[in-house]
N, CA, C and O atoms as a MOPAC input file, in Angstrom:
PM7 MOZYME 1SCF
protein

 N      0.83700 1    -1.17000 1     0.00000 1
 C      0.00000 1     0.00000 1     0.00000 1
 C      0.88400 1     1.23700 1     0.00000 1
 O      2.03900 1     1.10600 1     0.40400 1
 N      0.48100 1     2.35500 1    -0.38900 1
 C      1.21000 1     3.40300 1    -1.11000 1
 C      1.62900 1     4.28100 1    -0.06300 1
 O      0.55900 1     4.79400 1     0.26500 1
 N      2.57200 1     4.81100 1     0.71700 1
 C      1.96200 1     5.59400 1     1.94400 1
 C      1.26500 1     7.05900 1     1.79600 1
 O      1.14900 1     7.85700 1     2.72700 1
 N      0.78600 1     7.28600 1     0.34900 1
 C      0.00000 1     8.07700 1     0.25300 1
 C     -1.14800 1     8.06200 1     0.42000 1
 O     -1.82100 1     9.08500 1     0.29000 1
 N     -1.75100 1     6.69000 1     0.80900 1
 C     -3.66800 1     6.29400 1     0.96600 1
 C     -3.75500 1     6.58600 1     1.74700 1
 O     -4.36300 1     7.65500 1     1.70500 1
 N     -3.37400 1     6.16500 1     3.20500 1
 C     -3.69600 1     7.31100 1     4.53100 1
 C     -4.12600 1     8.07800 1     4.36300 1
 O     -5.34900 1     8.19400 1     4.44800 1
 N     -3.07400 1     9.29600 1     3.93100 1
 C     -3.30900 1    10.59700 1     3.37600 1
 C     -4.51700 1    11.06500 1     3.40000 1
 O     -5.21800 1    11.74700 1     4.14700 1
 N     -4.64000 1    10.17000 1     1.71200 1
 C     -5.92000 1    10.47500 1     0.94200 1
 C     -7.06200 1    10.10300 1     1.70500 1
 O     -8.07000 1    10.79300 1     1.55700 1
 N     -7.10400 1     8.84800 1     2.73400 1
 C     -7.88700 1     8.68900 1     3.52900 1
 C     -8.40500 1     9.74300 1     4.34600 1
 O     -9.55400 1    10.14200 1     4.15100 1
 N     -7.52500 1    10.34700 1     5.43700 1
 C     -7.62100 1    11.04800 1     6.25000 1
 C     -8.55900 1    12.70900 1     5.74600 1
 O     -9.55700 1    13.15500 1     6.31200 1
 N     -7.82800 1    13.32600 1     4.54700 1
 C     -8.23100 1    14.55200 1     3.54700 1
 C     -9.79200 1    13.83000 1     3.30800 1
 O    -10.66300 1    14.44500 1     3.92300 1
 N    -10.06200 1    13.19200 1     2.89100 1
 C    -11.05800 1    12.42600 1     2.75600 1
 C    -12.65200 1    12.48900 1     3.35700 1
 O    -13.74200 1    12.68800 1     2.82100 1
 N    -12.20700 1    12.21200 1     4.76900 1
 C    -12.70600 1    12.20500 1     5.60600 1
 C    -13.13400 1    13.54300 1     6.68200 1
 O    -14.06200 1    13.72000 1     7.47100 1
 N    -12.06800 1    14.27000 1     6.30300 1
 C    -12.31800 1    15.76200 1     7.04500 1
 C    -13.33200 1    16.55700 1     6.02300 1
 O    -14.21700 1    17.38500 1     6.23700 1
 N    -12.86000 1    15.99100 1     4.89700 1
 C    -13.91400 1    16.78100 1     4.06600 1
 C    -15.10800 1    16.75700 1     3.56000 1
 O    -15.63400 1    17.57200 1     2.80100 1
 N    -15.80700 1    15.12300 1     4.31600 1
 C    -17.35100 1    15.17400 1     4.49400 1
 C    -18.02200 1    15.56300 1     5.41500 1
 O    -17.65100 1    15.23800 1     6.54300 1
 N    -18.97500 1    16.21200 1     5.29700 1
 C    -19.47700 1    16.37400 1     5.97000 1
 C    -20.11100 1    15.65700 1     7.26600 1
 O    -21.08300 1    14.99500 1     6.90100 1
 N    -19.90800 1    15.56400 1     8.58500 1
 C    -20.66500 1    14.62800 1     9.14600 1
 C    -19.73000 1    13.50800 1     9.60200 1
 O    -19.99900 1    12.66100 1    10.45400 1
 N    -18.72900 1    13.61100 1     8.99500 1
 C    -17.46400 1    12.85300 1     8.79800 1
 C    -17.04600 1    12.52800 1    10.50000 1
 O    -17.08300 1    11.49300 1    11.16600 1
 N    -16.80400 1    13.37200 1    10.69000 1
 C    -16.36500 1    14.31700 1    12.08400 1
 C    -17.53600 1    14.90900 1    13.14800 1
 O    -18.55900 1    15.41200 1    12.68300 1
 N    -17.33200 1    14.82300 1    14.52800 1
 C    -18.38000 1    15.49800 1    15.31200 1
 C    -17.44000 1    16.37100 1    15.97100 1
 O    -16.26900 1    16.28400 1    16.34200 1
 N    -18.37600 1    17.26600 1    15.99200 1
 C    -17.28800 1    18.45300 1    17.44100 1
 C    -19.03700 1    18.99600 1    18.43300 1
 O    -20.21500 1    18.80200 1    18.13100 1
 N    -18.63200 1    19.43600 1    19.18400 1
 C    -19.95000 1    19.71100 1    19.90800 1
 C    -20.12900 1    21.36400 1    19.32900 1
 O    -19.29000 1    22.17400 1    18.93400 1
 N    -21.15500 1    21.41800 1    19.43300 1
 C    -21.25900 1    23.37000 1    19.17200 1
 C    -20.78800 1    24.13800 1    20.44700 1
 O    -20.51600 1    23.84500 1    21.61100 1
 N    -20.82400 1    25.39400 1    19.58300 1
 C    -20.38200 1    26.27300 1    21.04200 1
 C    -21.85600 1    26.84300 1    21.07300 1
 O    -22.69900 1    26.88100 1    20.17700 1
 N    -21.90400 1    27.28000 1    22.39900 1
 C    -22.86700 1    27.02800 1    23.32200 1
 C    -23.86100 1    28.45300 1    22.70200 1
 O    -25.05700 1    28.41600 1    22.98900 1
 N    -23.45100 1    29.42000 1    22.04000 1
 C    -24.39800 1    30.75900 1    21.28600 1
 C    -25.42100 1    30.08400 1    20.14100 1
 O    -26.58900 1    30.40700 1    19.92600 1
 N    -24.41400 1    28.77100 1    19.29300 1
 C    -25.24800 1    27.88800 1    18.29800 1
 C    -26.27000 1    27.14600 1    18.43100 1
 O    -26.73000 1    26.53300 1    17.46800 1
 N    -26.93000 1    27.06100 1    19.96200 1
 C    -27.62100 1    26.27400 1    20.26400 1
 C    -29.34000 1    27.18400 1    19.90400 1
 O    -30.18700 1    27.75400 1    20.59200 1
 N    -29.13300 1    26.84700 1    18.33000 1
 C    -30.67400 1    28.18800 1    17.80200 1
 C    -31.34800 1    27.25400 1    17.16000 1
 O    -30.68500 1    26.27600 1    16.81400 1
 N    -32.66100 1    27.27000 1    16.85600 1
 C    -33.49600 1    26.64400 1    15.94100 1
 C    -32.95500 1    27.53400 1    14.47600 1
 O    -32.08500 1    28.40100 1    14.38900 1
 N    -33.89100 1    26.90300 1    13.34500 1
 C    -33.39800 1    27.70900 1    12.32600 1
 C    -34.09500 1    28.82400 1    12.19300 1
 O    -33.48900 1    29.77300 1    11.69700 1
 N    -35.79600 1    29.05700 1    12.65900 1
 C    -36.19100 1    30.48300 1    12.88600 1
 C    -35.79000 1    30.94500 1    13.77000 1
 O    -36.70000 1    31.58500 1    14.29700 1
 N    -34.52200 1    31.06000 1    14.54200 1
 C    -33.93500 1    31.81800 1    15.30600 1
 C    -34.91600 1    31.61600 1    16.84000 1
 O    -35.16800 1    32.74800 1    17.25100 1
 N    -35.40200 1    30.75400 1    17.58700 1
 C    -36.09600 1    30.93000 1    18.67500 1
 C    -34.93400 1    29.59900 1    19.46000 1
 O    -34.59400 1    28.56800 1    18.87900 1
 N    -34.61400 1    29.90500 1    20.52700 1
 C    -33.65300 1    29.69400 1    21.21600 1
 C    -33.65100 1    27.69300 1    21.68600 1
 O    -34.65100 1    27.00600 1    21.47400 1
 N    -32.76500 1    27.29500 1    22.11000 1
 C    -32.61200 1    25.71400 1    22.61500 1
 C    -31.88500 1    25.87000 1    23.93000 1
 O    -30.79300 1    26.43300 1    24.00000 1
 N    -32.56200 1    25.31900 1    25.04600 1
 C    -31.85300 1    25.39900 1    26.40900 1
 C    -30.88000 1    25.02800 1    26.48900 1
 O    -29.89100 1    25.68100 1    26.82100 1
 N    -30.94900 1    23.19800 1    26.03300 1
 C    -29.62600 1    22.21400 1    25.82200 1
 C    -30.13300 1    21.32700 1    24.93900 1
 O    -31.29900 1    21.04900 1    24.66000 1
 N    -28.53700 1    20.69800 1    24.31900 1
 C    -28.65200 1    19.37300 1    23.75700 1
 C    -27.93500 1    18.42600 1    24.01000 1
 O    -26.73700 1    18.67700 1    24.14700 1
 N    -28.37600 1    17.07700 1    24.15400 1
 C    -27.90200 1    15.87000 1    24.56400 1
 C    -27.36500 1    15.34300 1    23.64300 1
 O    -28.08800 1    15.47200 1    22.65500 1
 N    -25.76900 1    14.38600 1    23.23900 1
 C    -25.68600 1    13.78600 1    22.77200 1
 C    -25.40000 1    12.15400 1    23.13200 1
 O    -24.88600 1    11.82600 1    24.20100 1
 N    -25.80400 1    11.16900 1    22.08700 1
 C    -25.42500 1     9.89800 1    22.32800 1
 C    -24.27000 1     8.87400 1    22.50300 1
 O    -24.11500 1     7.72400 1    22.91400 1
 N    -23.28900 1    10.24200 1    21.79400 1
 C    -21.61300 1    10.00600 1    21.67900 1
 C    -20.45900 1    11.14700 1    21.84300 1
 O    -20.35400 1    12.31000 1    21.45200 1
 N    -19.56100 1    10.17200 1    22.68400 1
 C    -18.73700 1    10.60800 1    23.04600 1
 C    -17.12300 1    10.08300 1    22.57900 1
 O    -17.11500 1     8.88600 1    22.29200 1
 N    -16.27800 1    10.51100 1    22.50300 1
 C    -15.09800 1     9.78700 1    22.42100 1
 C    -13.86300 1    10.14900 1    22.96300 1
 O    -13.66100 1    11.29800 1    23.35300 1
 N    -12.99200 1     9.24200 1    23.02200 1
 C    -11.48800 1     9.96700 1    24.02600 1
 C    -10.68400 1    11.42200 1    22.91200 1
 O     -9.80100 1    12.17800 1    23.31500 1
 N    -11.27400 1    11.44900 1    21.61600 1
 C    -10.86900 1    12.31400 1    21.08800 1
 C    -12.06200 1    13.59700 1    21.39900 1
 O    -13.21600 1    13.34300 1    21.05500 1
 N    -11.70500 1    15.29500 1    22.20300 1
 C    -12.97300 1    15.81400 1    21.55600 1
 C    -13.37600 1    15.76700 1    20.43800 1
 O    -14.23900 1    14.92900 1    20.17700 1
 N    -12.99200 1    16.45900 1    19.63100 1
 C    -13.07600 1    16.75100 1    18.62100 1
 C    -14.14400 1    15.13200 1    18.07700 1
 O    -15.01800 1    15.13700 1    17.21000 1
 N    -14.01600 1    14.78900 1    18.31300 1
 C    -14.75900 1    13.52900 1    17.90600 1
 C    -16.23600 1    13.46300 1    18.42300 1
 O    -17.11300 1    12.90000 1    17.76800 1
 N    -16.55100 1    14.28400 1    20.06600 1
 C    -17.79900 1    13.88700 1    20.72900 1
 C    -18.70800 1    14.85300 1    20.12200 1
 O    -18.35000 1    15.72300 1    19.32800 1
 N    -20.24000 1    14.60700 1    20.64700 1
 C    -20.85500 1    15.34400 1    20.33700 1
 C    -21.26300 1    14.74800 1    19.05700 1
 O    -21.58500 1    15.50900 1    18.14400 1
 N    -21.29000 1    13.36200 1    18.87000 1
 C    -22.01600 1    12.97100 1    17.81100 1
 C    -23.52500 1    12.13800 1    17.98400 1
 O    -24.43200 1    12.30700 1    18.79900 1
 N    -23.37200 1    11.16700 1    16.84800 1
 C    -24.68100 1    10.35300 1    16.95500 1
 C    -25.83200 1    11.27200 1    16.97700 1
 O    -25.74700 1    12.47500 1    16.73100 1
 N    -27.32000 1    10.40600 1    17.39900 1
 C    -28.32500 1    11.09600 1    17.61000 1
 C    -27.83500 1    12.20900 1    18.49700 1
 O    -26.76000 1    12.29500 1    19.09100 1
 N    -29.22900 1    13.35300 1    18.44900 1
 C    -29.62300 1    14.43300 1    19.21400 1
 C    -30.66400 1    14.70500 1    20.18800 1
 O    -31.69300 1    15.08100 1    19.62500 1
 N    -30.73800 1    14.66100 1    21.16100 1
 C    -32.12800 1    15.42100 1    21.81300 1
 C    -31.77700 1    16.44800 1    22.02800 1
 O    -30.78000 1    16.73200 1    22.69100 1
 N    -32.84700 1    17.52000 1    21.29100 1
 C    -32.96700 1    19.39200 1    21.64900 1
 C    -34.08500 1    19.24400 1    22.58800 1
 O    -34.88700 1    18.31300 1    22.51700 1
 N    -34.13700 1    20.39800 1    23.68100 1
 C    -34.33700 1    20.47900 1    24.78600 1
 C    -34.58800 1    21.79100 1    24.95900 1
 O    -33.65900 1    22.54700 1    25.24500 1
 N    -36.17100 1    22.35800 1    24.77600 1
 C    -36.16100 1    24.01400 1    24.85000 1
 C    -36.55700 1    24.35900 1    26.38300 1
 O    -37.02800 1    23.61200 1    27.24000 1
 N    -36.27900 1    25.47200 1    26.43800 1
 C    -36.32600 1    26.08900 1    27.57100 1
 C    -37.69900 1    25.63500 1    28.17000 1
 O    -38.78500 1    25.53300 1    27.60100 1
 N    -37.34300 1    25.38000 1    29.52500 1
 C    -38.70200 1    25.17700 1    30.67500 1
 C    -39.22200 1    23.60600 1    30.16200 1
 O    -40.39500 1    23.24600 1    30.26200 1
 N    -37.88800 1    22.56400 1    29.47500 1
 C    -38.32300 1    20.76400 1    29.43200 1
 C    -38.24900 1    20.43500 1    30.69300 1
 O    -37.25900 1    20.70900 1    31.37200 1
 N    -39.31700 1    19.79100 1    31.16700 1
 C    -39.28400 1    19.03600 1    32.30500 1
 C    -39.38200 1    17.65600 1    32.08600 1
 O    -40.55400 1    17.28500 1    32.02600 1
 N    -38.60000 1    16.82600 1    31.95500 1
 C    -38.47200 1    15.55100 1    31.41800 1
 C    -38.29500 1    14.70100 1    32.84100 1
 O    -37.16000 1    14.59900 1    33.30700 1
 N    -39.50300 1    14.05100 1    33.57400 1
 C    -39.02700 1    13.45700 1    34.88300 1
 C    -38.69500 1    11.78600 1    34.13300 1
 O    -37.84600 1    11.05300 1    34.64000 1
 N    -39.40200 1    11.41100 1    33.03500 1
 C    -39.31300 1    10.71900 1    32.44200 1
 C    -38.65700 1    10.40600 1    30.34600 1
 O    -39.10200 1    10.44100 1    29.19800 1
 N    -37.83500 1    10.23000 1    30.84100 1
 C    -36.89700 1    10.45700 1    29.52500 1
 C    -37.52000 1     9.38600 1    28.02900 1
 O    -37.71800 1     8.17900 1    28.16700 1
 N    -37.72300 1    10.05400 1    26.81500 1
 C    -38.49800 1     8.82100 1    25.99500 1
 C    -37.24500 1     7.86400 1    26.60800 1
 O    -36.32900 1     8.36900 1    27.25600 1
 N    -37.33100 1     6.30200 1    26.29600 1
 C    -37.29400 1     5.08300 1    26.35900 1
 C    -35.87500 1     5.04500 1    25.56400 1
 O    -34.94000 1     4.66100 1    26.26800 1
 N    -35.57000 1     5.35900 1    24.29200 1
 C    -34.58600 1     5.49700 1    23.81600 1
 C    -33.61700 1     6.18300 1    24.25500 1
 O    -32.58200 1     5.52000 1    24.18500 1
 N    -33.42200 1     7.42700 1    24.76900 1
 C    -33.02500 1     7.97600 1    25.78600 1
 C    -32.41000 1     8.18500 1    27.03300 1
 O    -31.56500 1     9.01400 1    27.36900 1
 N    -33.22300 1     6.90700 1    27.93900 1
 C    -32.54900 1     6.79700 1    29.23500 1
 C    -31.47900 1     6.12400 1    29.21600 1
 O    -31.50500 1     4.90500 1    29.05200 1
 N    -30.62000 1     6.64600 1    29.34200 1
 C    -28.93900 1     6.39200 1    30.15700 1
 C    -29.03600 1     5.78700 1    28.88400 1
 O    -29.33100 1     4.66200 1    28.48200 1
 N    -28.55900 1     7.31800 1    28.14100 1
 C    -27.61000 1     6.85300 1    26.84300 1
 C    -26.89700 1     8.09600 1    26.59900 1
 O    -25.85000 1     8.03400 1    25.95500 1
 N    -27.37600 1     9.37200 1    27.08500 1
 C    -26.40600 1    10.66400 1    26.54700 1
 C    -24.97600 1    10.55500 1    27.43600 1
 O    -24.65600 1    10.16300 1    28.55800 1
 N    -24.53800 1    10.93800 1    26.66000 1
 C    -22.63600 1    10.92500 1    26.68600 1
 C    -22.02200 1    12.02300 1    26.56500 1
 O    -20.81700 1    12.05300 1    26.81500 1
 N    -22.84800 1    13.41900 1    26.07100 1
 C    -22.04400 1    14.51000 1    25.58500 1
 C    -23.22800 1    15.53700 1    26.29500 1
 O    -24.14700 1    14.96200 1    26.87800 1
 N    -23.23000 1    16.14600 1    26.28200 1
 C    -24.13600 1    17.99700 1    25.94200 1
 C    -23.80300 1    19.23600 1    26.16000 1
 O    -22.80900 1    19.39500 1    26.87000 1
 N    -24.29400 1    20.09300 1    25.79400 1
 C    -24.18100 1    21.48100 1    25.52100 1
 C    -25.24200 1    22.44300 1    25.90000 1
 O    -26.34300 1    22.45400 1    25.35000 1
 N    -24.87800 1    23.28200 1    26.88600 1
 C    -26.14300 1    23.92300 1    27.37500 1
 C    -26.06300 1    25.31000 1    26.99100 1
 O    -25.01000 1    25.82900 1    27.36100 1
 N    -26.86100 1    26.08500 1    26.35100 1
 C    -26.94800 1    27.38400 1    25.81100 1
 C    -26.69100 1    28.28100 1    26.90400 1
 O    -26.97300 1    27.88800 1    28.03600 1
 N    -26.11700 1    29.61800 1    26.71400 1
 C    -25.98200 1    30.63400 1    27.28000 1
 C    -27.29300 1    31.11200 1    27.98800 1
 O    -28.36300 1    31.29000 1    27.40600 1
 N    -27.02700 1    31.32100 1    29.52400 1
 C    -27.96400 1    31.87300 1    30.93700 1
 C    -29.24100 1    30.49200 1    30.78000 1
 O    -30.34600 1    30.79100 1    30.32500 1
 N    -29.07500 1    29.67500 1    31.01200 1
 C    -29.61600 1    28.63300 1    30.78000 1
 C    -28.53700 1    27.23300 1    31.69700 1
 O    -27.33300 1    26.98900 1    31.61800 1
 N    -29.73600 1    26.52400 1    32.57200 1
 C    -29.09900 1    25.46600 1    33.77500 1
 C    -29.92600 1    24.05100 1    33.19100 1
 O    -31.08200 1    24.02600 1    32.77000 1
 N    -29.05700 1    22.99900 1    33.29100 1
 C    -30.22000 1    21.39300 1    32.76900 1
 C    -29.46100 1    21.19300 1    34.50000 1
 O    -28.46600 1    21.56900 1    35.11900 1
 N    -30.67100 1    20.36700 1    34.70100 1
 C    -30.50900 1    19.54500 1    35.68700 1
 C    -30.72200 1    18.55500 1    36.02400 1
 O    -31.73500 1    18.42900 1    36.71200 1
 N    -29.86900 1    17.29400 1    35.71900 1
 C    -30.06000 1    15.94900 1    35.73600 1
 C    -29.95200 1    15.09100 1    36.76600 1
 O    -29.18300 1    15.19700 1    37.72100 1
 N    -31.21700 1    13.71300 1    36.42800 1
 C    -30.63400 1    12.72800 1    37.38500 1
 C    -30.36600 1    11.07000 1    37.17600 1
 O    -30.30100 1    10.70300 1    36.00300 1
 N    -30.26900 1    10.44400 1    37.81500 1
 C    -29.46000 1     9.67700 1    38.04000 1
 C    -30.70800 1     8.23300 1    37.42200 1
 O    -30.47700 1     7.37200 1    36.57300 1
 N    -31.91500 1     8.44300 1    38.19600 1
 C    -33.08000 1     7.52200 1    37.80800 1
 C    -34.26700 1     8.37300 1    37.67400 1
 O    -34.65300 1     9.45100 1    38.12700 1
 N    -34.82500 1     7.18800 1    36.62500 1
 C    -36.31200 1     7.87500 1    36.67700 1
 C    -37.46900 1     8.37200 1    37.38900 1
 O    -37.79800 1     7.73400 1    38.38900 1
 N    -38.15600 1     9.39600 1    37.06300 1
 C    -38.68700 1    10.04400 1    37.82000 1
 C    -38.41300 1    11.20400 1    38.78800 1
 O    -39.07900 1    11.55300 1    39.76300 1
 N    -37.38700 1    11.66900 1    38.34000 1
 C    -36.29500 1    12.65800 1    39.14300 1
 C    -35.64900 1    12.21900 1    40.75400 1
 O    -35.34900 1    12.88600 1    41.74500 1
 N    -35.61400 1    10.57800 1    40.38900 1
 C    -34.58000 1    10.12400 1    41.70800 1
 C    -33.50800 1     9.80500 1    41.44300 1
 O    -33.22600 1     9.78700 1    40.24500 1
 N    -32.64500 1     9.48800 1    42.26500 1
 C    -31.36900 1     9.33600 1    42.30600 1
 C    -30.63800 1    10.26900 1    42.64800 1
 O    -30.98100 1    11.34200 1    43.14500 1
 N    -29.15700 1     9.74000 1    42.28600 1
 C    -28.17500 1    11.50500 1    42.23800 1
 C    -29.20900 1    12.27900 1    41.33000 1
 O    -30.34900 1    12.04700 1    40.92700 1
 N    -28.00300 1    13.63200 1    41.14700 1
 C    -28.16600 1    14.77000 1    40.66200 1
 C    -27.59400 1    15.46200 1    40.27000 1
 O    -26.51300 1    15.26700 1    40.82600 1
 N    -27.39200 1    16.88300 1    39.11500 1
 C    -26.54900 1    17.50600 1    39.30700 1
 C    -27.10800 1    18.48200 1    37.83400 1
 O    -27.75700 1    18.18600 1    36.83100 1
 N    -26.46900 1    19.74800 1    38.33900 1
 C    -26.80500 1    20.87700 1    37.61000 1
 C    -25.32200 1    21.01100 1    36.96600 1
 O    -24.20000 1    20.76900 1    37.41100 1
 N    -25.98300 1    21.68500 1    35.25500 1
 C    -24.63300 1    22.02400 1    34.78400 1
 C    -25.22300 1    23.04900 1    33.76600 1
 O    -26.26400 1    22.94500 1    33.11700 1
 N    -24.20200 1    24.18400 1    33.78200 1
 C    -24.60500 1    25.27700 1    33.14500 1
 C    -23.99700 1    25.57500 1    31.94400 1
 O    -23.15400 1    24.88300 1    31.37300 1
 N    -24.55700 1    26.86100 1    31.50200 1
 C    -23.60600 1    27.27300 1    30.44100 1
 C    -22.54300 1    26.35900 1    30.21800 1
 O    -21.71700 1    26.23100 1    31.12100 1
 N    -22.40100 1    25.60400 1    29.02300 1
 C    -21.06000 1    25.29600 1    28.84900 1
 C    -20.87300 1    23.89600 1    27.64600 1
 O    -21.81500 1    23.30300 1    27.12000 1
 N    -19.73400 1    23.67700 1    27.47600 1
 C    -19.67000 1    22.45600 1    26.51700 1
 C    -19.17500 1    21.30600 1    27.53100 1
 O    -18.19800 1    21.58100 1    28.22700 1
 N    -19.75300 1    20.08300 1    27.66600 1
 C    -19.23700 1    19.17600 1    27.97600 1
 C    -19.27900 1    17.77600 1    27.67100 1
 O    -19.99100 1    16.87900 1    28.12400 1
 N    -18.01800 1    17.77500 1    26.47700 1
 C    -17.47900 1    16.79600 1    25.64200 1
 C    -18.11600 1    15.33000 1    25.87100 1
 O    -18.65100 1    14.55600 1    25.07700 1
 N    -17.80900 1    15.22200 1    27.51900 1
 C    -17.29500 1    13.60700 1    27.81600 1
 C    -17.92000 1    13.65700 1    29.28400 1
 O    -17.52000 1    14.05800 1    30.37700 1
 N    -19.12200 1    13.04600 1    28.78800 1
 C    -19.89700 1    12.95900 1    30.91700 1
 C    -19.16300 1    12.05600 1    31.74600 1
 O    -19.11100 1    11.83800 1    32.95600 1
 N    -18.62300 1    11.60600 1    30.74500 1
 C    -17.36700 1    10.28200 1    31.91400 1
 C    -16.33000 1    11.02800 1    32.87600 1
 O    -15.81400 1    10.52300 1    33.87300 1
 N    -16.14400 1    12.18500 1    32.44600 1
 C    -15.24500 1    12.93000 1    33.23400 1
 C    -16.15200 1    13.69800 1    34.54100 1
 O    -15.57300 1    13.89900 1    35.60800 1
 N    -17.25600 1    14.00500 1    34.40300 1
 C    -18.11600 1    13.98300 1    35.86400 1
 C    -18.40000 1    13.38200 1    36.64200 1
 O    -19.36700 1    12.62000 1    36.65400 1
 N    -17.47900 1    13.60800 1    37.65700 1
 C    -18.10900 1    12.31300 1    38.87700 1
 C    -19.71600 1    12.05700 1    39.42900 1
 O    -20.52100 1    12.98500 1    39.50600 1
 N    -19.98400 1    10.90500 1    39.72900 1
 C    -21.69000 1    10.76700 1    40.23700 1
 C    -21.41000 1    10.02400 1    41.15700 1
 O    -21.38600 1     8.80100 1    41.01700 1
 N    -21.04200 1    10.87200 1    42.71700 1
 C    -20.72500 1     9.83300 1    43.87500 1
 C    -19.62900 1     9.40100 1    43.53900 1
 O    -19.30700 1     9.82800 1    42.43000 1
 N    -18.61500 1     8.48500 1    44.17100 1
 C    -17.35800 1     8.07500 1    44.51500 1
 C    -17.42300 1     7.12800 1    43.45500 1
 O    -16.41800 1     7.54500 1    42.88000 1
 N    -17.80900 1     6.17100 1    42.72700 1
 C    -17.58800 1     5.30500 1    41.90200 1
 C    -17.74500 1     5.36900 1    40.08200 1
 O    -17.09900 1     4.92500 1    39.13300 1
 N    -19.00400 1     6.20000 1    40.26900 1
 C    -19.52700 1     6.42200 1    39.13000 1
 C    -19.13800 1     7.81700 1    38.68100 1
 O    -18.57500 1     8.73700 1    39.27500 1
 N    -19.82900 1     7.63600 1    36.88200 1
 C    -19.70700 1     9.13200 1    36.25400 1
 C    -21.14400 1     9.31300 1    35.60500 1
 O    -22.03100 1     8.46100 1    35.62700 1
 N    -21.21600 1    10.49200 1    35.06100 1
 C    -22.72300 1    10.71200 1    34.18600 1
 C    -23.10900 1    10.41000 1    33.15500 1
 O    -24.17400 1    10.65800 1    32.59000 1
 N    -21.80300 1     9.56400 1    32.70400 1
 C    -21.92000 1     8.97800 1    30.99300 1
 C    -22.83300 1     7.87400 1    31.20400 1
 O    -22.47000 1     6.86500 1    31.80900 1
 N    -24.22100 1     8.04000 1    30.64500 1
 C    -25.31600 1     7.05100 1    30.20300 1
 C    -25.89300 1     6.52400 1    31.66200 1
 O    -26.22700 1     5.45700 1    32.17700 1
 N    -25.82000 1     7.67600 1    31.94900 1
 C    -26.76900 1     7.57600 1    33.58900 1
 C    -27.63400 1     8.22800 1    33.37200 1
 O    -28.52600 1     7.96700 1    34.17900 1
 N    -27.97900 1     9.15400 1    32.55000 1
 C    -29.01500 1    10.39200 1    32.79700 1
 C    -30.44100 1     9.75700 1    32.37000 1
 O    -30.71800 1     9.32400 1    31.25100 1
 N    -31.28800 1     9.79500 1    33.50600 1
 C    -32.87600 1     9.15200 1    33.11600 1
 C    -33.89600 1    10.46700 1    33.39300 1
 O    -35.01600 1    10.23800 1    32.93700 1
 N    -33.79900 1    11.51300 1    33.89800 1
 C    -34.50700 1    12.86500 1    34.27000 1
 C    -33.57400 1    13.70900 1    33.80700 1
 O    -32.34900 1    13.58800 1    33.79000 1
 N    -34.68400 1    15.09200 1    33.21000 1
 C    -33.73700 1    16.24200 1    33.07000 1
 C    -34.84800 1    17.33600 1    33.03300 1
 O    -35.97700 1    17.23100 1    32.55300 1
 N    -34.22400 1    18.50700 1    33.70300 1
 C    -34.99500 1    19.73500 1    33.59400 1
 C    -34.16400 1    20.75000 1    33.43800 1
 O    -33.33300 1    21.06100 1    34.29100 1
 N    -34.31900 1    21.33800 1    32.35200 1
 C    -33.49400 1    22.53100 1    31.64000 1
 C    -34.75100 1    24.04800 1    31.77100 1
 O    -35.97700 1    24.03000 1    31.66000 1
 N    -33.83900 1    25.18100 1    32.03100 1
 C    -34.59100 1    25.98200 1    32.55600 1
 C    -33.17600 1    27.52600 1    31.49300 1
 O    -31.96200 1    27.55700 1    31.29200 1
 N    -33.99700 1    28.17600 1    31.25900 1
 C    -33.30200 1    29.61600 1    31.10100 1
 C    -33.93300 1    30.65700 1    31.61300 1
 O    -35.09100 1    30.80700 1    32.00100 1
 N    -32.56500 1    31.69900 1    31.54000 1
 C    -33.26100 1    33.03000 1    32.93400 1
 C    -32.95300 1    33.96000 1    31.94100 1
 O    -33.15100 1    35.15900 1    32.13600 1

């Protein structure tokens, strides 16, 4: 093999679309008529950023009270992004039991890096969520 296919592989690949996930920054979080998104959940994550923030989506407008997450959903998001002056607040089990934890403004790649209690993290724990903007 040529050691130019890599290459061509790699060029390749940056240059489809979709190819690649990165998470948005947190101002992008707009519908396309411009009316605002609290947060969004994603289903994937990876040890690369630049990589998370893929797979499916759940958008999440301001004032979702989700004590019960659709079915597809529970304890599967891995990534999200919460829009500017805007708090999600998740938990651990359904029905808004379990842990907990608020996270604001901000990008966060990889829920594995949030602790949940001494053992655990938030990657594909989340079964409740309530997102709120001020």
């Amino acid at each position: 093999m040529s050691p130019l296919c890599p290459l061509l592989l790699a060029l390749a690949l940056a240059a489809v679309p979709g190819a690649r996930a990165a998470c948005p920054a947190t101002a992008d979080l707009k519908k396309a008529d411009g009316t605002r998104t609290c947060a969004k959940l994603y289903d994937k994550s990876d040890p690369y950023y630049e990589n998370c923030c893929g797979g499916a989506e759940l958008s999440l407008e301001p004032g979702t009270d989700l004590p019960f997450l659709p079915s597809d959903w529970t304890n599967v998001a891995s990534s999200l992004v919460v829009a500017p002056r805007c708090e999600i607040t998740v938990w651990s089990r359904r029905g808004k039991a379990g842990k907990s934890r608020k996270f604001s403004t901000g990008v966060y790649p990889r829920l594995e890096e949030f602790r949940k209690g001494i053992f655990g993290h938030w990657s594909n724990t989340i079964a409740s969520v309530y997102c709120r903007c001020y």
